[in-house]
Backbone as JSON Lines, residues from 0, in Angstrom:
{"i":0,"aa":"X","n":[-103.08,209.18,-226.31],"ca":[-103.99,208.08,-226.61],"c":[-103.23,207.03,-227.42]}
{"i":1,"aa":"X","n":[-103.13,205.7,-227.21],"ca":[-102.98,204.67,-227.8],"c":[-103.78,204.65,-229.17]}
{"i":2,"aa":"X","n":[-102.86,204.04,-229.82],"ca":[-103.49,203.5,-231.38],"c":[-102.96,202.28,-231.28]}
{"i":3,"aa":"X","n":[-104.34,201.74,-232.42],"ca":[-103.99,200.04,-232.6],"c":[-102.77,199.95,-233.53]}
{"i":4,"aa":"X","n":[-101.92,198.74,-233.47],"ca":[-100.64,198.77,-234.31],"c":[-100.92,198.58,-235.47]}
{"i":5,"aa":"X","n":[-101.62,198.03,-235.73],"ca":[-102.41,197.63,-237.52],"c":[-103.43,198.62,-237.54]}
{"i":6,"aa":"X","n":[-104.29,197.71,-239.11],"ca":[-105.41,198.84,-239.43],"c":[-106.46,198.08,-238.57]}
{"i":7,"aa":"X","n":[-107.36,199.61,-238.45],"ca":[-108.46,199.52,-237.64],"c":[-109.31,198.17,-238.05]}
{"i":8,"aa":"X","n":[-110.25,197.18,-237.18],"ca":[-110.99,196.51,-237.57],"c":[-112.44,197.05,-237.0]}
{"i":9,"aa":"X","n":[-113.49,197.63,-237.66],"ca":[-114.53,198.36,-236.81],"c":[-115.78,197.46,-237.24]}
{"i":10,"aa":"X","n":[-116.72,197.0,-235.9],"ca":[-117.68,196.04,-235.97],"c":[-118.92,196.84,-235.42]}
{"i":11,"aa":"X","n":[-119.98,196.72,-236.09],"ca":[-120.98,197.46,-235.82],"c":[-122.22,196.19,-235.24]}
{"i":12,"aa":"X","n":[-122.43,196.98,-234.21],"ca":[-123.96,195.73,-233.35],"c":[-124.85,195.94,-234.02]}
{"i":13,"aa":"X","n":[-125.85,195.01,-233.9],"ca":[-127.44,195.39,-234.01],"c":[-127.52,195.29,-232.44]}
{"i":14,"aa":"X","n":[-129.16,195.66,-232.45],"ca":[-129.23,194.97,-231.39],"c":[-129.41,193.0,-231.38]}
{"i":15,"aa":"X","n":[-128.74,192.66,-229.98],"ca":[-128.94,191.32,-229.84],"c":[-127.41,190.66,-230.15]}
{"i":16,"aa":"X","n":[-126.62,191.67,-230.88],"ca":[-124.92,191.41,-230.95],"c":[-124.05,191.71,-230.17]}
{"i":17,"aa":"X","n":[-122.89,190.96,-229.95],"ca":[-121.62,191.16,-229.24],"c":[-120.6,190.88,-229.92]}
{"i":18,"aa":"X","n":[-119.49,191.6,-229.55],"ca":[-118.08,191.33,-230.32],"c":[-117.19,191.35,-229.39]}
{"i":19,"aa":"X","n":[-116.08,190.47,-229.46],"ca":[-115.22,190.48,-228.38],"c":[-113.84,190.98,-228.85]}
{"i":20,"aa":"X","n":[-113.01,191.82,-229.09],"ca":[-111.87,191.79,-229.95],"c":[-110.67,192.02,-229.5]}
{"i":21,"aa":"X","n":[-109.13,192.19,-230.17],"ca":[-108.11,192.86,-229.96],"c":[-107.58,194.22,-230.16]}
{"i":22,"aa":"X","n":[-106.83,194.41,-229.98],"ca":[-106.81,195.84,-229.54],"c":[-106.7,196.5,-231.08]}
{"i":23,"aa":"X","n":[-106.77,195.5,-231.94],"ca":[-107.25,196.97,-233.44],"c":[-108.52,197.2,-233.97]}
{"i":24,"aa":"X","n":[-109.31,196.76,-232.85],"ca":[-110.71,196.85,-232.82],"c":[-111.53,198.02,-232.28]}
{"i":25,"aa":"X","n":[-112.6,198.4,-233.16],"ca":[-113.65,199.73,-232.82],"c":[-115.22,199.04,-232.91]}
{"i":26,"aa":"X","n":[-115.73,199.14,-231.76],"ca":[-116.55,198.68,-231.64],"c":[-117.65,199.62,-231.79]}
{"i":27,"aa":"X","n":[-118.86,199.56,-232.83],"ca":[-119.68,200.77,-232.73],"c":[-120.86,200.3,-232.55]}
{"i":28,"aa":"X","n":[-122.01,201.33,-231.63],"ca":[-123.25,200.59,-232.01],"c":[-124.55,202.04,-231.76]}
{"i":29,"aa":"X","n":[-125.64,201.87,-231.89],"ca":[-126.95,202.76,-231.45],"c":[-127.29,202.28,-230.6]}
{"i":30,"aa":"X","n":[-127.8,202.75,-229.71],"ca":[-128.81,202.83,-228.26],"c":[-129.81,203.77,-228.23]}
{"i":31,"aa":"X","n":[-131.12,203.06,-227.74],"ca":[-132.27,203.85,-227.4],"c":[-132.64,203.07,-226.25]}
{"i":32,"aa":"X","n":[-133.64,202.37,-225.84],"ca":[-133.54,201.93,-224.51],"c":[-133.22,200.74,-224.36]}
{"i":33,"aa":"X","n":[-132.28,200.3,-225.37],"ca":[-131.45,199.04,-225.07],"c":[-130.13,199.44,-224.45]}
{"i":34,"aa":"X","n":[-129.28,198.41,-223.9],"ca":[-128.3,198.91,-223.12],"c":[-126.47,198.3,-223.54]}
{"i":35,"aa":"X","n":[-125.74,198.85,-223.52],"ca":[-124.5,198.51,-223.6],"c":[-123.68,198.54,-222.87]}
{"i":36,"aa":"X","n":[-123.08,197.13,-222.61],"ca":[-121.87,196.88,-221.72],"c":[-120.8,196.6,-222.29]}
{"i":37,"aa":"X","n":[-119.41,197.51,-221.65],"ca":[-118.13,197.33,-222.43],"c":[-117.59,196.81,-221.02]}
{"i":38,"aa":"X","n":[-116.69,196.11,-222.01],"ca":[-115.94,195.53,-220.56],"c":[-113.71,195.46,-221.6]}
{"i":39,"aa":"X","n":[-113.05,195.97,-220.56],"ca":[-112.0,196.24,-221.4],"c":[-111.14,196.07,-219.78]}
{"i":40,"aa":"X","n":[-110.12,194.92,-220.8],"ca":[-108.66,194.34,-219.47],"c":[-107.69,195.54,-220.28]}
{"i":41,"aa":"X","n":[-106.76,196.21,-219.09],"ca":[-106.23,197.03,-219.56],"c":[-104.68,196.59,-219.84]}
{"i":42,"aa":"X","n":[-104.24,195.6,-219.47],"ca":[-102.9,195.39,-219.91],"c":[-103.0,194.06,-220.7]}
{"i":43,"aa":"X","n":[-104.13,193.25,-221.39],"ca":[-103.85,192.29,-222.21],"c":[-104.81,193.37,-223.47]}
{"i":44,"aa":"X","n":[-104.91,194.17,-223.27],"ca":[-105.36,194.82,-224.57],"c":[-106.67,194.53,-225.56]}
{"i":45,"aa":"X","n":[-107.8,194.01,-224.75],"ca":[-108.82,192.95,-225.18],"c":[-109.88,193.36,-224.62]}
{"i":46,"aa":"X","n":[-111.17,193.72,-225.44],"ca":[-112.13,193.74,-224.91],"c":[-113.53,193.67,-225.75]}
{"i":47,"aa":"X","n":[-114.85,194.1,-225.35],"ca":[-115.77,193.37,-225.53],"c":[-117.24,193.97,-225.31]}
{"i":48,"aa":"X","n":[-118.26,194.19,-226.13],"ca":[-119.53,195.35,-225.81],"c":[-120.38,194.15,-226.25]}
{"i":49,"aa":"X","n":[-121.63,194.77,-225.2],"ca":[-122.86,193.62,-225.84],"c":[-124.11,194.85,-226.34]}
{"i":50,"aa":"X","n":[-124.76,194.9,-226.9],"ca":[-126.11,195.33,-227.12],"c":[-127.5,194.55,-226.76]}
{"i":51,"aa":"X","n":[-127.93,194.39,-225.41],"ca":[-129.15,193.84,-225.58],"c":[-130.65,194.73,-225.63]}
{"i":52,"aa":"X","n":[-131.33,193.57,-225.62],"ca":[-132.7,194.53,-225.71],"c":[-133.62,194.41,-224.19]}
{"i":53,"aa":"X","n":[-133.59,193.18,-223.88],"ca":[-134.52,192.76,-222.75],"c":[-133.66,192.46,-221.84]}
{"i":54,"aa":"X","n":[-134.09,192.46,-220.44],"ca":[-133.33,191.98,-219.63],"c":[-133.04,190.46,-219.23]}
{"i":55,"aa":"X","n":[-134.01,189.85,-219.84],"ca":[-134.04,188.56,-219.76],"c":[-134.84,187.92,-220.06]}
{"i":56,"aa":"X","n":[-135.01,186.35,-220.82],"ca":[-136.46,185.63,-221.47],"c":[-136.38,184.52,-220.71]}
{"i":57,"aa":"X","n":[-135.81,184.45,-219.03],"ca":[-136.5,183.25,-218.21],"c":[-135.27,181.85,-218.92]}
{"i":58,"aa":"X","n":[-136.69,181.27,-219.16],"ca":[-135.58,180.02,-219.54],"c":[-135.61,179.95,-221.13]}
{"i":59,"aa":"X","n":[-134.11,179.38,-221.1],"ca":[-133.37,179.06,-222.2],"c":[-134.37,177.66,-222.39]}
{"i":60,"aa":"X","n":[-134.7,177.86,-223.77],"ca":[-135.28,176.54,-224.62],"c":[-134.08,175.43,-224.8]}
{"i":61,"aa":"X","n":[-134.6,174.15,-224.25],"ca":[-133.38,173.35,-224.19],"c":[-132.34,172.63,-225.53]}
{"i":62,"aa":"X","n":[-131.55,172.74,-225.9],"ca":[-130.76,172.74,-227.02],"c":[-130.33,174.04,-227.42]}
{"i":63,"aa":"X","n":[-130.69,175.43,-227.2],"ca":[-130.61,176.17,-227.78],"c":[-129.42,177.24,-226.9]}
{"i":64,"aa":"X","n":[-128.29,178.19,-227.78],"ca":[-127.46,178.97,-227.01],"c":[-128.17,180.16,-226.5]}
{"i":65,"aa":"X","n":[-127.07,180.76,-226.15],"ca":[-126.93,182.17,-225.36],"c":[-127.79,182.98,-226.96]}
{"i":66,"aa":"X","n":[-128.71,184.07,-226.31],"ca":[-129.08,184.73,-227.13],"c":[-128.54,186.28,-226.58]}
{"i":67,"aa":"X","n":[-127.61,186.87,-227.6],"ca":[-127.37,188.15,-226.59],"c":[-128.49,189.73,-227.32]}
{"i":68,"aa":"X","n":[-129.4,189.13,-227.19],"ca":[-131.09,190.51,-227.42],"c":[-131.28,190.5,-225.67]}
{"i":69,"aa":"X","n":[-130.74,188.94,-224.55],"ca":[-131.24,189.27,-223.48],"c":[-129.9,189.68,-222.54]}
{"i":70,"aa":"X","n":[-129.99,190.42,-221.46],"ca":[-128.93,191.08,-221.02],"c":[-128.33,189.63,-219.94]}
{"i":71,"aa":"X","n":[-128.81,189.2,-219.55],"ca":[-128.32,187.86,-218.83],"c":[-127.53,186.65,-219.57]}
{"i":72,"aa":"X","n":[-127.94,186.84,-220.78],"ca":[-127.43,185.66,-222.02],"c":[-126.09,186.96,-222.44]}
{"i":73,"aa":"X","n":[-126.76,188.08,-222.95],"ca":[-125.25,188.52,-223.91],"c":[-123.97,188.69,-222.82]}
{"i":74,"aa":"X","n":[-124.16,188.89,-221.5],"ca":[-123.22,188.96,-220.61],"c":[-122.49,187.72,-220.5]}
{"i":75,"aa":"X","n":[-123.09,186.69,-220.63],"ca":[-122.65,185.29,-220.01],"c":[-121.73,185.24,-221.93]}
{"i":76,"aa":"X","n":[-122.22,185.71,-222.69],"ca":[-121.45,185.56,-223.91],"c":[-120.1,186.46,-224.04]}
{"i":77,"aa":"X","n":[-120.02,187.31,-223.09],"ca":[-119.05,188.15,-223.11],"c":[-118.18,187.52,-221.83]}
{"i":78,"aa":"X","n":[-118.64,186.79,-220.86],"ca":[-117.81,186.18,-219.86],"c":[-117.24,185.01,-220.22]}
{"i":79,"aa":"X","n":[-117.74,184.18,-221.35],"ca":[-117.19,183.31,-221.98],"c":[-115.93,183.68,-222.52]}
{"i":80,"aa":"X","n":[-115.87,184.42,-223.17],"ca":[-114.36,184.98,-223.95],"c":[-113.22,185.45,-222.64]}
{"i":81,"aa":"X","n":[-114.05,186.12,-221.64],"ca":[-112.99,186.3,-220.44],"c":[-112.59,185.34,-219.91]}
{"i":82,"aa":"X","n":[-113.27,183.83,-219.56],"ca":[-113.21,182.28,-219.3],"c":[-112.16,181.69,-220.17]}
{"i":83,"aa":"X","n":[-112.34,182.05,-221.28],"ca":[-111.1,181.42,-222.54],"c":[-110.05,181.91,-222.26]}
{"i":84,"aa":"X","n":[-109.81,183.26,-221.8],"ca":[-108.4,183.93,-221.99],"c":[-107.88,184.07,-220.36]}
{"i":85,"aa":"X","n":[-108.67,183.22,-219.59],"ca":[-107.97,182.68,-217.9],"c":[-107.61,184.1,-217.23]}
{"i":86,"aa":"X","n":[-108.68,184.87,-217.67],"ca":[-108.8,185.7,-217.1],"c":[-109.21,186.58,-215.65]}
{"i":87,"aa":"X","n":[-108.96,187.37,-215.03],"ca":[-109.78,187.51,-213.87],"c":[-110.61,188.75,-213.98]}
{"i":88,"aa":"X","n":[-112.23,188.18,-214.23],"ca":[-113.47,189.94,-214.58],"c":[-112.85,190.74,-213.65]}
{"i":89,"aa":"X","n":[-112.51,190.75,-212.5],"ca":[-111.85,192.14,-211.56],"c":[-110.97,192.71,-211.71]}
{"i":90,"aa":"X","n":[-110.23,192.31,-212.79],"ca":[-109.11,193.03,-213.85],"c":[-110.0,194.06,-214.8]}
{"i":91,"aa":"X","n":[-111.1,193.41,-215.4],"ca":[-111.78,194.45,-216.26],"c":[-112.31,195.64,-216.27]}
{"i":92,"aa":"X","n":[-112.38,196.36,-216.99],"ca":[-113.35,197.53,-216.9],"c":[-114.18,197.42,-217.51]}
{"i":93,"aa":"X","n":[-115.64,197.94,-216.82],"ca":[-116.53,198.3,-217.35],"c":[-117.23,199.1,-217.84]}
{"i":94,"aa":"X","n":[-117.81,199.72,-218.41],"ca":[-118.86,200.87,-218.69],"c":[-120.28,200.61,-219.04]}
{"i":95,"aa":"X","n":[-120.9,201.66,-218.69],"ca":[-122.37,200.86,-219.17],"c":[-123.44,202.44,-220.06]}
{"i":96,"aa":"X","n":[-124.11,201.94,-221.0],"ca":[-124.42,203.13,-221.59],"c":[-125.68,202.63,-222.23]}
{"i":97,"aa":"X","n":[-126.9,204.07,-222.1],"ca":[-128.51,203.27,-222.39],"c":[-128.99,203.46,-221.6]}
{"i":98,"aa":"X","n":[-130.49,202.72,-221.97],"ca":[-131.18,202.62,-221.21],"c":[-132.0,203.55,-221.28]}
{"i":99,"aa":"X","n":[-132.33,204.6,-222.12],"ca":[-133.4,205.69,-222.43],"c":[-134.44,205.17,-221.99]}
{"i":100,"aa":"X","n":[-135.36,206.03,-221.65],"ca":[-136.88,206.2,-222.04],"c":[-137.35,206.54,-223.31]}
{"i":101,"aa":"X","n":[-137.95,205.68,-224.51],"ca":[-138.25,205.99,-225.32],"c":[-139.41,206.39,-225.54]}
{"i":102,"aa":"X","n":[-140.21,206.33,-224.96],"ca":[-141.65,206.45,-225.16],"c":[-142.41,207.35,-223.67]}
{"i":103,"aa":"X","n":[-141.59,208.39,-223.37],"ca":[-142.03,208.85,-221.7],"c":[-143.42,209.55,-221.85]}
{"i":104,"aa":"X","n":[-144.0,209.76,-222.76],"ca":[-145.48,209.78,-222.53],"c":[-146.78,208.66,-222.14]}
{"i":105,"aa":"X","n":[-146.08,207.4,-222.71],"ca":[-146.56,206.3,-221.8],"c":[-145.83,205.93,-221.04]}
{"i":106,"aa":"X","n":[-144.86,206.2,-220.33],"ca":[-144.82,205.71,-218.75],"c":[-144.62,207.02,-217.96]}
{"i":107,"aa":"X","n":[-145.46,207.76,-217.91],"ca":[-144.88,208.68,-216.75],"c":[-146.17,208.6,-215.34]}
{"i":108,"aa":"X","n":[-146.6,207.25,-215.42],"ca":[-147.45,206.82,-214.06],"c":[-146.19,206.12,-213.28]}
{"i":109,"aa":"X","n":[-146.78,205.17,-212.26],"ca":[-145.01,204.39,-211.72],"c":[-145.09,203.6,-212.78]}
{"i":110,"aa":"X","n":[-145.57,203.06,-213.41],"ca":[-144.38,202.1,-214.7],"c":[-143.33,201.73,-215.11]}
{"i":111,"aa":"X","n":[-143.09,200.84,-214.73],"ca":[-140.97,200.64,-214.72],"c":[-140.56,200.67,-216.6]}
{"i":112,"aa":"X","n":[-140.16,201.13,-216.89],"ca":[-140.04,201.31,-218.88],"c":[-138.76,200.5,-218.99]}
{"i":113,"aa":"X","n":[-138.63,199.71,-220.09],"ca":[-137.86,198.84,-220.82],"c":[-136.4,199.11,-220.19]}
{"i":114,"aa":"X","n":[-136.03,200.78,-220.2],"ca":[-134.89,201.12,-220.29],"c":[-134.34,200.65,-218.6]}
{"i":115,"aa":"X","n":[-135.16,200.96,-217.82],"ca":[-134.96,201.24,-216.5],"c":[-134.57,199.48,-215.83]}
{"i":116,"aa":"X","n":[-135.5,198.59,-216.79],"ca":[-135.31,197.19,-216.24],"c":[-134.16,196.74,-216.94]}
{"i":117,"aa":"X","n":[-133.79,197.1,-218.14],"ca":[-132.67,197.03,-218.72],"c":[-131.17,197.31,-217.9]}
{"i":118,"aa":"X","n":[-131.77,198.51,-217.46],"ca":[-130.06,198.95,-216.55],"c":[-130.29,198.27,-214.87]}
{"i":119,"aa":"X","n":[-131.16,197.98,-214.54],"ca":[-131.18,197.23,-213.26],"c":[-130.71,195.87,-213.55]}
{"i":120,"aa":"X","n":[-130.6,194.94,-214.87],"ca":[-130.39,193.88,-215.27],"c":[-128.6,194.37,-215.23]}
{"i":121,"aa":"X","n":[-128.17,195.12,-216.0],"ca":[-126.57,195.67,-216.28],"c":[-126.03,195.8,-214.81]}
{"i":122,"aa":"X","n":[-126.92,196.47,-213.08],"ca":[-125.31,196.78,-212.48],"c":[-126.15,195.35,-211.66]}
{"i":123,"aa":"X","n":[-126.88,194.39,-212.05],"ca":[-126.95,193.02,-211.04],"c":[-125.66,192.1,-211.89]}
{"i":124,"aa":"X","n":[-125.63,192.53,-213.19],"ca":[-124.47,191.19,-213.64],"c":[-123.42,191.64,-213.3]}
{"i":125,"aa":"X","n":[-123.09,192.84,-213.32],"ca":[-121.57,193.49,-213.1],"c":[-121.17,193.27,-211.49]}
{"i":126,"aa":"X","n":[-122.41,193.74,-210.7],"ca":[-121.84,192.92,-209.55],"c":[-121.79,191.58,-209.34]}
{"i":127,"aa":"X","n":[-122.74,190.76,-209.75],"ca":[-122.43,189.27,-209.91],"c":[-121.23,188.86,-210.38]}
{"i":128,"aa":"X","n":[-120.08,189.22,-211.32],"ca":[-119.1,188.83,-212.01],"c":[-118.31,189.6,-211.7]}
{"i":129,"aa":"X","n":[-118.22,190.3,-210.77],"ca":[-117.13,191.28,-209.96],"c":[-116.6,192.41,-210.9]}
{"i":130,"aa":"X","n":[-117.4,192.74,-211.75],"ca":[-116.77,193.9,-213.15],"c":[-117.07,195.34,-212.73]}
{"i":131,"aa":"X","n":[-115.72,195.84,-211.69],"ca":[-115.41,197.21,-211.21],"c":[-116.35,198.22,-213.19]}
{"i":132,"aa":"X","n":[-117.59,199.25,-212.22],"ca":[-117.82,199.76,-213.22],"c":[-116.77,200.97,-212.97]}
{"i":133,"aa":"X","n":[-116.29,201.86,-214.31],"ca":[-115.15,202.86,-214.27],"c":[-116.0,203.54,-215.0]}
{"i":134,"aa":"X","n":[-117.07,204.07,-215.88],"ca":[-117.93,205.3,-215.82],"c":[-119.16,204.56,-216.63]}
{"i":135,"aa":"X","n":[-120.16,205.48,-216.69],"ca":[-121.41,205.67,-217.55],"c":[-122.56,206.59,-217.99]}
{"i":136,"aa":"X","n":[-123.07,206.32,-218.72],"ca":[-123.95,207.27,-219.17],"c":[-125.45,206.86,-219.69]}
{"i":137,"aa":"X","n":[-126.44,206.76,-218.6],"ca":[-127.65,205.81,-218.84],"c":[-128.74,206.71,-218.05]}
{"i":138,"aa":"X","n":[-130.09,205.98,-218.84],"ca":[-131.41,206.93,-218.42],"c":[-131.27,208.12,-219.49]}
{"i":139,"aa":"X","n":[-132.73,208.9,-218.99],"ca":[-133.01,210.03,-219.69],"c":[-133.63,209.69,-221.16]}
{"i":140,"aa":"X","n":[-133.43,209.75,-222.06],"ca":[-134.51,210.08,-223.04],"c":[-133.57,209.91,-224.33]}
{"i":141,"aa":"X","n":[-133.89,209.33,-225.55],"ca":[-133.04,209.67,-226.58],"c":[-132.16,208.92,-226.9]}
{"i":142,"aa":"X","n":[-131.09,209.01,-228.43],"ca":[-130.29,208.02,-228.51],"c":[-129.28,208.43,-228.02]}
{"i":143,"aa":"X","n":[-128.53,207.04,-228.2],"ca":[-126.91,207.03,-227.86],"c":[-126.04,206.93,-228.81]}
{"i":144,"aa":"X","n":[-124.99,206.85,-229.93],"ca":[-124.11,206.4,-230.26],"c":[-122.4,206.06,-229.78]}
{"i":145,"aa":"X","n":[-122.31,204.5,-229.43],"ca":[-121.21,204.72,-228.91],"c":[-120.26,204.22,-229.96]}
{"i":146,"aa":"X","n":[-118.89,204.52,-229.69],"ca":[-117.55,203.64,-230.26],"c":[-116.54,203.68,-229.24]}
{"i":147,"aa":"X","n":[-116.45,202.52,-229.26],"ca":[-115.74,201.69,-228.18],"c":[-113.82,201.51,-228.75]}
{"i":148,"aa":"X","n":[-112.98,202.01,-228.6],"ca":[-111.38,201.84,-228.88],"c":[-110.75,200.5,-228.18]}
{"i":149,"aa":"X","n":[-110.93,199.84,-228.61],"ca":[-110.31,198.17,-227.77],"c":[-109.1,198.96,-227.58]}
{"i":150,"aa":"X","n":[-108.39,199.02,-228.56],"ca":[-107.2,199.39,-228.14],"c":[-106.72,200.26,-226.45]}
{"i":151,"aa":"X","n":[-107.38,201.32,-226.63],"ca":[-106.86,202.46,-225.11],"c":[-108.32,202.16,-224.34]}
{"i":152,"aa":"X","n":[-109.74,201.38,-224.74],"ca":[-110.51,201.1,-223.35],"c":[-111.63,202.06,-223.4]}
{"i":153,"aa":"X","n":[-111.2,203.57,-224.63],"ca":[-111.59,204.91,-224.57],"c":[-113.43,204.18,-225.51]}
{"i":154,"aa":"X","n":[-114.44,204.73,-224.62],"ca":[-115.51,204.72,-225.6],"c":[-115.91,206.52,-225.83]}
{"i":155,"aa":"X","n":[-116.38,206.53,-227.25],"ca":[-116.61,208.1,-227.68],"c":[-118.13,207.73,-227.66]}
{"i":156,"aa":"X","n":[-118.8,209.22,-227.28],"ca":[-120.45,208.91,-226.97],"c":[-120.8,210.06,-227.71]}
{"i":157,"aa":"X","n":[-121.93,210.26,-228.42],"ca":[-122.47,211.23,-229.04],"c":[-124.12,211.07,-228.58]}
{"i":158,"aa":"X","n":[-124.69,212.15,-227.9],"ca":[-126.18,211.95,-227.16],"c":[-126.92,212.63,-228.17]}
{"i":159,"aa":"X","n":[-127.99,212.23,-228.21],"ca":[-128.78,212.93,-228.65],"c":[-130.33,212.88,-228.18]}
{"i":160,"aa":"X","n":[-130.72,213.73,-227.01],"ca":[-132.08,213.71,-227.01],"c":[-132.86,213.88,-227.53]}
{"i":161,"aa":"X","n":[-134.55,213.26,-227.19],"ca":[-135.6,213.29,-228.0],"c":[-136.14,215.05,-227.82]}
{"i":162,"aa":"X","n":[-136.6,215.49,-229.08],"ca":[-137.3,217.03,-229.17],"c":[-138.28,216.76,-228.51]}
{"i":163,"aa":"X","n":[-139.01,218.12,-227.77],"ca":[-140.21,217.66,-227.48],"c":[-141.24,218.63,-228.43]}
């Protein structure tokens, strides 16, 4: 495994945050049925996780930026930084992680639940922006904790489902 050459820089999301960094960067965050996209170029050493909550709020109020709580805005905030560095997204990797059911006693009629429109929002942008996904871990019930290694690309996941 790669290590960053300096000391670690480790950035923690809320939800509705993104960080884009270099490779002495650890990106950490929680998931419940919000969703996370990493996206990591493997030979410029650079990469980038969003946390949103919704899949999308329609239209942008005019004057106002990218909000990344929606999965259509925090993506386009994470393609911005790939845009700066003349990059090509089909170089990147992706991963995607989330998307629980938090509440499966109210939706277990057909009800589409937060999590589920959440990750249908994640593989429409990844194919829209050509971002080869390389693994994941989404659906089911419960949290997530991830940390993301800019440096080697490596995200560490710790699950934890809901008791019943």
């Amino acid at each position: 495994m790669a290590t960053p050459v300096t000391g670690i820089v480790e950035v923690f999301l809320h939800p509705g945050d993104f960080h884009f960094g270099k490779q002495d960067t650890r990106i950490v965050t929680l998931l419940g049925s919000c969703v996370s996209i990493t996206v990591w170029h493997p030979r410029l050493l650079v990469g980038g996780m969003c946390h949103y909550m919704l899949p999308s709020r329609g239209v942008i109020p005019e004057g106002e930026g990218y909000d990344g709580r929606y999965g259509d805005e925090a993506m386009k905030l994470l393609m911005n930084h790939i845009w700066r560095l003349d990059a090509d997204p089909r170089q990147f990797h992706a991963k995607l992680f989330g998307g629980a059911n938090m509440f499966p006693l109210q939706c277990q009629k057909n009800e589409m639940n937060v999590g589920e429109r959440n990750l249908e929002m994640a593989a429409t942008l990844l194919e829209r922006y050509e971002i080869p996904l390389k693994a994941r871990h989404i659906g089911g019930d419960g949290h997530r904790k991830l940390m993301f290694d800019v440096w080697s690309g490596d995200v560490w996941l710790k699950h934890q489902p809901m008791t019943q």
